[in-house]
C-alpha positions in Angstrom: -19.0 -17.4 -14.5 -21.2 -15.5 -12.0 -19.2 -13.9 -9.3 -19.9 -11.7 -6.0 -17.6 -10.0 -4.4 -17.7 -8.8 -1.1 -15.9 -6.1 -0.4 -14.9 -2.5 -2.6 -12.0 -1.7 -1.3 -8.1 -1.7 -3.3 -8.9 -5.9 -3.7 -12.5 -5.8 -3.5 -12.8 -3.6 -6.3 -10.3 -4.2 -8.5 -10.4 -7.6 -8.5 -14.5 -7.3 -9.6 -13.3 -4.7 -12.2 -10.8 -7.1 -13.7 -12.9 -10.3 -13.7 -15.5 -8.4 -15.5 -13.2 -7.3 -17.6 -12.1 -10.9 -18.4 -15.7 -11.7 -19.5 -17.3 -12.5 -16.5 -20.9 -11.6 -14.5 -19.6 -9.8 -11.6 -21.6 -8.2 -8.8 -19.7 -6.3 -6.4 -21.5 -5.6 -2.9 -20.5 -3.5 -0.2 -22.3 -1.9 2.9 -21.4 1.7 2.1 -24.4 2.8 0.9 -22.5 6.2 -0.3 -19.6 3.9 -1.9 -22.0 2.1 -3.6 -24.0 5.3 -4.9 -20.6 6.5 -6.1 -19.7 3.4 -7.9 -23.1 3.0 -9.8 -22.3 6.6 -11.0 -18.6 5.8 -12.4 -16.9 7.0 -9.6 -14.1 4.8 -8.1 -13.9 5.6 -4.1 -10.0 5.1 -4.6 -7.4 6.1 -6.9 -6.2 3.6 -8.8 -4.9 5.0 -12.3 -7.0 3.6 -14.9 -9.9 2.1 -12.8 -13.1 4.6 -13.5 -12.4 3.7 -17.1 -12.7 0.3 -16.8 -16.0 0.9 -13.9 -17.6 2.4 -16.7 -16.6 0.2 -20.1 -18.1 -3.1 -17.5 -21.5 -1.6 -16.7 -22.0 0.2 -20.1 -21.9 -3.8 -21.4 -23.3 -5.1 -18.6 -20.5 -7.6 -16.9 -20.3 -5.3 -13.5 -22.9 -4.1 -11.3 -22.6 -2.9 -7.7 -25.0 -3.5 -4.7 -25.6 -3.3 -1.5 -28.0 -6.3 -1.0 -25.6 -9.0 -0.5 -28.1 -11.6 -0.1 -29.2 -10.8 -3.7 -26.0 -11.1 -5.0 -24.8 -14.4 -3.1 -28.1 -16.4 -4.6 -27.2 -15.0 -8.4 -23.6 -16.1 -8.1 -21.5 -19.3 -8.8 -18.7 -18.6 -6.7 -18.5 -16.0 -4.1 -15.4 -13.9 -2.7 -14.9 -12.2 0.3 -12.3 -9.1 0.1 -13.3 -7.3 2.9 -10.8 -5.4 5.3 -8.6 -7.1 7.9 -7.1 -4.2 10.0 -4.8 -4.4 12.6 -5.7 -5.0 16.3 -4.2 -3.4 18.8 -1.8 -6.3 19.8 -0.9 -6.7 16.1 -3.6 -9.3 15.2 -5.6 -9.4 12.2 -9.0 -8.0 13.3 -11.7 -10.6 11.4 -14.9 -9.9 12.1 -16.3 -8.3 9.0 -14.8 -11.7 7.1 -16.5 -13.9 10.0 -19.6 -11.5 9.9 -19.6 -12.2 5.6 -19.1 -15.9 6.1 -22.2 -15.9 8.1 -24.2 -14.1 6.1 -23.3 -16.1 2.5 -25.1 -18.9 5.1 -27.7 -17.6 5.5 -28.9 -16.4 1.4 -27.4 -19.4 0.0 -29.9 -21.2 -2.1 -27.8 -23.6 -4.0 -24.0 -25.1 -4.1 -21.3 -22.4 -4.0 -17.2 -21.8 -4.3 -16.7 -19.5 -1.3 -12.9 -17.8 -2.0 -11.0 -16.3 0.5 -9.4 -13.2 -0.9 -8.5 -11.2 2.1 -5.0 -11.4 3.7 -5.8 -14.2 6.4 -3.9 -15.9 9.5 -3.8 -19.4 8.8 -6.8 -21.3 9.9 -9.2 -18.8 9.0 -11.0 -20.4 6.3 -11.7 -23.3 8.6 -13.1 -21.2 10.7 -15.6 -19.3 7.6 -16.6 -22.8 6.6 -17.4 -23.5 10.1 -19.2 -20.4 10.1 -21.3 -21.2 7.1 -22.0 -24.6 8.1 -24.2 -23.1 11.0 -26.0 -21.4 8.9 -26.9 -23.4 5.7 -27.3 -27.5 5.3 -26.2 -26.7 1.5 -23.1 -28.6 0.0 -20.6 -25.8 -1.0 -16.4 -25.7 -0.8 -13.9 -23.0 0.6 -10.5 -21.8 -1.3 -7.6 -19.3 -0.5 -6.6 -17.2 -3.2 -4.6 -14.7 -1.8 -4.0 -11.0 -3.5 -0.8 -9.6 -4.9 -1.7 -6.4 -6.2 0.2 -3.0 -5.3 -1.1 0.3 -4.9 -1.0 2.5 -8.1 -0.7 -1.0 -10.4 -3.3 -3.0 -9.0 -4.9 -3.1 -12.4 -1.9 -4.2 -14.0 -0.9 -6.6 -11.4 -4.4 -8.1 -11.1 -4.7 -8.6 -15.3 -1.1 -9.9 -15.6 0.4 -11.5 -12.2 3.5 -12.9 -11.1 1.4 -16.0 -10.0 -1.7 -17.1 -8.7 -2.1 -18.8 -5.3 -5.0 -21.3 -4.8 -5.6 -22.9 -1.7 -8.1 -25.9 -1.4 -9.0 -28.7 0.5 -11.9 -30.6 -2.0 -10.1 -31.3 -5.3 -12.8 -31.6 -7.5 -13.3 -27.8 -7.6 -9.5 -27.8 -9.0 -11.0 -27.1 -12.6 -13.0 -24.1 -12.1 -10.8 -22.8 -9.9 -7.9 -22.9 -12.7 -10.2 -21.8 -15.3 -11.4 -18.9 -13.1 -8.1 -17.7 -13.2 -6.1 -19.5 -16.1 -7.2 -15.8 -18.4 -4.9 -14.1 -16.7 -2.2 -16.4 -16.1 -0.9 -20.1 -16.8 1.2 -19.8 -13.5 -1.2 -21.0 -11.0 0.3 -23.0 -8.4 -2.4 -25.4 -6.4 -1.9 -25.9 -2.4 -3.7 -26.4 0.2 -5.8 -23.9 1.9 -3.2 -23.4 5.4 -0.6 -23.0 3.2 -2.2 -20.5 0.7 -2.7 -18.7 3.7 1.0 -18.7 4.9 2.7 -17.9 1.8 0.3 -14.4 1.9 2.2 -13.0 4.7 5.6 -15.0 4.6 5.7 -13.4 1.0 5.0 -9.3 2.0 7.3 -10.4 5.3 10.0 -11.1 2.9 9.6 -7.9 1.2 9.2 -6.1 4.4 12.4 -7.8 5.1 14.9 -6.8 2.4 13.4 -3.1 2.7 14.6 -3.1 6.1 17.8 -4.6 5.3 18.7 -2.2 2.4 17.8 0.7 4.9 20.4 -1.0 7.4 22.8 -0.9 4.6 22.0 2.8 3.8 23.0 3.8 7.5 26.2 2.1 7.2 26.5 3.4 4.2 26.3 7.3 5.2 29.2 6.3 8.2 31.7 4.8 5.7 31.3 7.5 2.7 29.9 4.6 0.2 26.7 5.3 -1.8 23.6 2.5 -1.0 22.7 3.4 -4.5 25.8 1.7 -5.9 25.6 -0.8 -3.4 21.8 -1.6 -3.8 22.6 -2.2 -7.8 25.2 -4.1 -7.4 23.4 -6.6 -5.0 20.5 -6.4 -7.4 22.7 -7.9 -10.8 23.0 -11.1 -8.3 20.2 -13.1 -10.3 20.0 -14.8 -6.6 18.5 -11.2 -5.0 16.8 -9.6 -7.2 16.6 -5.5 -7.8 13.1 -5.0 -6.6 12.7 -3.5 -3.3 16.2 -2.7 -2.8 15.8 1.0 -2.4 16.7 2.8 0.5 14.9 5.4 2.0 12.5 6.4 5.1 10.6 2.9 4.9 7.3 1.4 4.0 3.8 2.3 4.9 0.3 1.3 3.6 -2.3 -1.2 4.6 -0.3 -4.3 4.1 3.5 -4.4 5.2 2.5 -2.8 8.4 -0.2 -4.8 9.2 0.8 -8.5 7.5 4.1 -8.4 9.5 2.9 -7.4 12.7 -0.2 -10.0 12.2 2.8 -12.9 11.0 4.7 -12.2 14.1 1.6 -12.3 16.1 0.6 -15.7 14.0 4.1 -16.9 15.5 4.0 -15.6 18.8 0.7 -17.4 19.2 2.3 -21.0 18.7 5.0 -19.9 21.1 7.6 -19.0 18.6 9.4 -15.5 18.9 10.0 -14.1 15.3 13.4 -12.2 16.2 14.0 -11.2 12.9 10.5 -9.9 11.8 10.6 -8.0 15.1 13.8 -6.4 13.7 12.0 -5.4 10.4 9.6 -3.6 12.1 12.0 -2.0 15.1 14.3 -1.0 11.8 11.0 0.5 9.4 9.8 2.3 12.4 13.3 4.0 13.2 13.8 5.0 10.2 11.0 7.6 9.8 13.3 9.7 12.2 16.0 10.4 10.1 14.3 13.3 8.7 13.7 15.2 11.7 17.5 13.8 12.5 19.0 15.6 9.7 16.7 18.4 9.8 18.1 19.2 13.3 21.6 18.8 12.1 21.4 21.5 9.1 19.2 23.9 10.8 19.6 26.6 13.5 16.6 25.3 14.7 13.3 23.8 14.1 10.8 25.8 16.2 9.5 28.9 14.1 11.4 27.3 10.9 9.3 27.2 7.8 8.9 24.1 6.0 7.8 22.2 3.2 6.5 18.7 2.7 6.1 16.9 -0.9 3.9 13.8 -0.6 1.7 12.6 2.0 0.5 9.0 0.5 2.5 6.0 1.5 3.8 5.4 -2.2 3.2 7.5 -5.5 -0.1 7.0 -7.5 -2.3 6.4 -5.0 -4.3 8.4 -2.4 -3.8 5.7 0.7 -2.3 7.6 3.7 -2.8 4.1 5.9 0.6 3.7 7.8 2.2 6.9 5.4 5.5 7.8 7.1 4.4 11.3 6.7 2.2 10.9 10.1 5.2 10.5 12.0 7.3 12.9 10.5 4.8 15.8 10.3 3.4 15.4 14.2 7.2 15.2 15.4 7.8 18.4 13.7 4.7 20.1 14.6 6.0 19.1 18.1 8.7 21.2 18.0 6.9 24.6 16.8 8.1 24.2 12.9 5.1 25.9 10.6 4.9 23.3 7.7 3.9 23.9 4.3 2.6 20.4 2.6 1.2 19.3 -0.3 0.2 15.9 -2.0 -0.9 15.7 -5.7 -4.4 13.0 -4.7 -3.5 12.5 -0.7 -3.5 15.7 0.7 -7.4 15.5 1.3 -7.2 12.3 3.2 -4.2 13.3 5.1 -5.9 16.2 6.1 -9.2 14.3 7.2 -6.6 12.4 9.6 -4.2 15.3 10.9 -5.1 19.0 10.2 -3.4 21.7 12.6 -2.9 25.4 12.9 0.6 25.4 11.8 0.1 23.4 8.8 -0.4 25.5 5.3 -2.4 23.2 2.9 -0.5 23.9 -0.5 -1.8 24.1 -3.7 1.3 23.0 -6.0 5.0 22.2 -5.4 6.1 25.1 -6.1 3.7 27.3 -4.2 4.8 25.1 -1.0 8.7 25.4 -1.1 8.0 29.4 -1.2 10.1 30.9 1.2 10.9 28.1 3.0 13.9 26.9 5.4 13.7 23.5 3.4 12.1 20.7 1.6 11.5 17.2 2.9 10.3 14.7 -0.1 8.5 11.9 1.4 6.9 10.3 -1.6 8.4 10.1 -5.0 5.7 11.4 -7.3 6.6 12.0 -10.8 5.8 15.3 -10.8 8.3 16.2 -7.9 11.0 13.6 -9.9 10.4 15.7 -12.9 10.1 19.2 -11.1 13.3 22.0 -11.8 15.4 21.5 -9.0 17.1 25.1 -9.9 13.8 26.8 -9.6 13.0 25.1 -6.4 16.0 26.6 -5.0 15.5 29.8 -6.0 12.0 29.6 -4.3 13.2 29.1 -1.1 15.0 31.1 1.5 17.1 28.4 2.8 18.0 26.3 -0.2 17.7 22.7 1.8 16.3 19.7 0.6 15.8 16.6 2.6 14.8 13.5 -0.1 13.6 10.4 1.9 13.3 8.4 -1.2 16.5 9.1 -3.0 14.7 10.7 -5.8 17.4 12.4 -7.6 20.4 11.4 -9.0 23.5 13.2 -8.3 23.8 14.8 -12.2 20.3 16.1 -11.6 21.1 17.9 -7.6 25.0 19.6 -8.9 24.8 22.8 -9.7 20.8 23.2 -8.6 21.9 25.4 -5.6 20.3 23.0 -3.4 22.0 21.9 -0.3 20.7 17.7 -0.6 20.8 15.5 1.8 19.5 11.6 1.2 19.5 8.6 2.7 22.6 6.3 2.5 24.1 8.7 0.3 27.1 11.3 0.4 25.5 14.8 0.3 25.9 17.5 -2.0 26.3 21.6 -0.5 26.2 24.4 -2.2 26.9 28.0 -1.2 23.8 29.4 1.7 23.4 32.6 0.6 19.8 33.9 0.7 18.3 34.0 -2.6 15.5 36.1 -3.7 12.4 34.2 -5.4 11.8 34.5 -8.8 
């Protein structure tokens, strides 16, 4: 088939990249005339492990080509799909202009019948409103579906090529066939709705996962006041067939561009037909709280934070990626530049984003793990990177002044932390000291 997509962001572009790679024509357009330049050179604008390779292997053979003219690309396509950004408003609403401001331009440059699919994360109604939208602008026949996007950061590839499931969301039946063989490549577990409900399950699914991330970080802070370990508890829940291990680790909560935003949106969705969400609204309360217990437990163990040196490991949302959206590292860096400490951070891909977003005068930009932790009053692990999972814990202390690590993500187990020299403190867990004495690098 002939496909546009709309769109070269984390679903834009590697949903085009893996349809291509599937066999398909796929033009991927997007206004960003520098994105664009980058793309048509190999380049990927994000980090996505394996993605540049597959950018290139699709052009070299002629399945992928990228574009700016989107009225080009919607008259050579057969079925169009908009992946453009939904941010967050202000008041927690989805902001959807560039979809509406897509919708009305596939009306204008359409020259024959099109599919027009709905991939970005949409309140429900929306794709009434895009074929509204189009209808002003064209007297062509076409039909509208909802295929809403799954993927995670850092597998997108993998979870676009080999999905759970695939949600599709129309309202004209007879484009059930192409829909299903559109997709059917990269899964037989398609399930057909209709479009409001496709919709729905989008955020009910990530405001379920939202949910038990919350709850497990509830669990955690019980957890720490009765001496048990959530890492125990958290795999015992998870052998219950019923709940399920995924998502069930504790730590200083999630960030990125779609729990964030999708449950503040669903709660705004609800509040909008006069239904209070309480226990979305506690989700978030929870998710936002617990970015604090770093500079919590910092001001516990330390004399004090104003002059104290230290580090930060990881300053993307999650490991293998370069997304800061929503990172909990904002929070936790600003609070401690607030209170005079001189921080030390480093991020393996993220650190030049972050630092596009927040750069300061008492921030050292770090060129290795190692190099950060130098001399410093402690450590604060905010993303779980391989490279920090993997790193010598005994050398880390031995780097330091103060042997102190902080791990917001529970990245250790206790075998690994005994008889480091580290003083560790995690979340939900039962910390591990070790003797203070100043210790001379090596």
């Amino acid at each position: 088939m002939k496909l546009t997509v709309i769109g070269t962001g984390y679903v834009g572009l590697v949903s085009g990249v893996c349809f291509a790679q599937m066999g398909h024509q796929v033009v991927c357009v997007d206004k960003d005339e520098r994105k664009i330049a980058k793309l048509n050179n190999g380049q990927s604008p994000i980090y996505e492990p394996g993605i540049e390779a597959l950018i290139t292997q699709n052009m070299e053979v002629g399945r992928l080509r990228f574009s700016t003219h989107l009225a080009t690309a919607v008259r050579f396509s057969d079925i169009i799909m908009i992946a453009v950004g939904t941010p967050s408003l202000p008041n927690g609403e989805a902001d959807l202009s560039q979809v509406y401001e897509s919708a009305a331009e596939i009306g204008e440059a359409m020259d024959r019948y099109k599919i027009i699919v709905t991939k970005s994360t949409v309140p429900v109604g929306t794709n009434e409103r895009i074929k509204s939208i189009i209808s002003n602008h064209t007297d062509l026949a076409f039909d509208i579906a909802s295929v809403p996007e799954f993927l995670r950061e850092g597998t997108a590839i993998e979870d676009t090529l080999h999905p759970d499931r695939i949600i599709i969301g129309m309202e004209n039946k007879m484009i059930r066939h192409a829909m299903i063989k559109l997709h059917h490549s990269f899964t037989e577990n398609i399930h057909v709705t209709d479009i409001r409900s496709a919709e729905m399950i989008k955020y009910a699914s990530n405001a379920f996962l939202a949910t038990k991330i919350s709850f497990i970080n509830e669990i955690a802070n019980i957890c720490e006041k009765v001496g048990a370990d959530v890492g125990e508890v958290a795999m015992g829940m998870g052998l219950d067939k019923r709940i399920g291990a995924s998502f069930l680790q504790a730590g200083i909560g999630y960030g990125g561009s779609c729990f964030p935003k999708d449950t503040k949106a669903l709660i705004q969705i609800a509040g909008n037909f006069n239904y209070d969400f309480k226990l979305l609204h506690s989700v978030v309360e929870v998710n936002t709280s617990q970015r604090n217990k770093i500079v919590a437990r910092l001001q516990e163990t330390l004399p004090q934070l104003n002059g104290a040196h230290i580090a930060i490991w990881g300053l993307a949302f999650k490991p293998d990626t370069d997304d800061i959206r929503d990172s909990p590292a904002f929070d936790i860096v600003e609070a401690l530049l607030r209170q005079g400490a001189k921080l030390r951070l480093y991020d393996p891909v993220a650190a030049d984003n972050f630092r596009a977003k927040l750069d300061h005068p008492g921030i050292h930009w770090s060129q290795n793990a190692m190099e950060a932790v130098y001399g410093c009053d402690a450590v604060c692990l905010l993303t779980d990177w391989k490279e920090f999972k993997e790193i010598d814990l005994q050398r880390v202390s031995a780097y330091m002044k103060r042997p102190l690590m902080i791990d917001g993500r529970n990245a250790y187990p206790r075998s690994r932390v005994e008889g480091s020299g580290l003083e560790y403190h995690s979340i939900g867990r039962p910390h591990i000291r070790s003797a203070m004495s100043k210790r001379s690098a090596i």
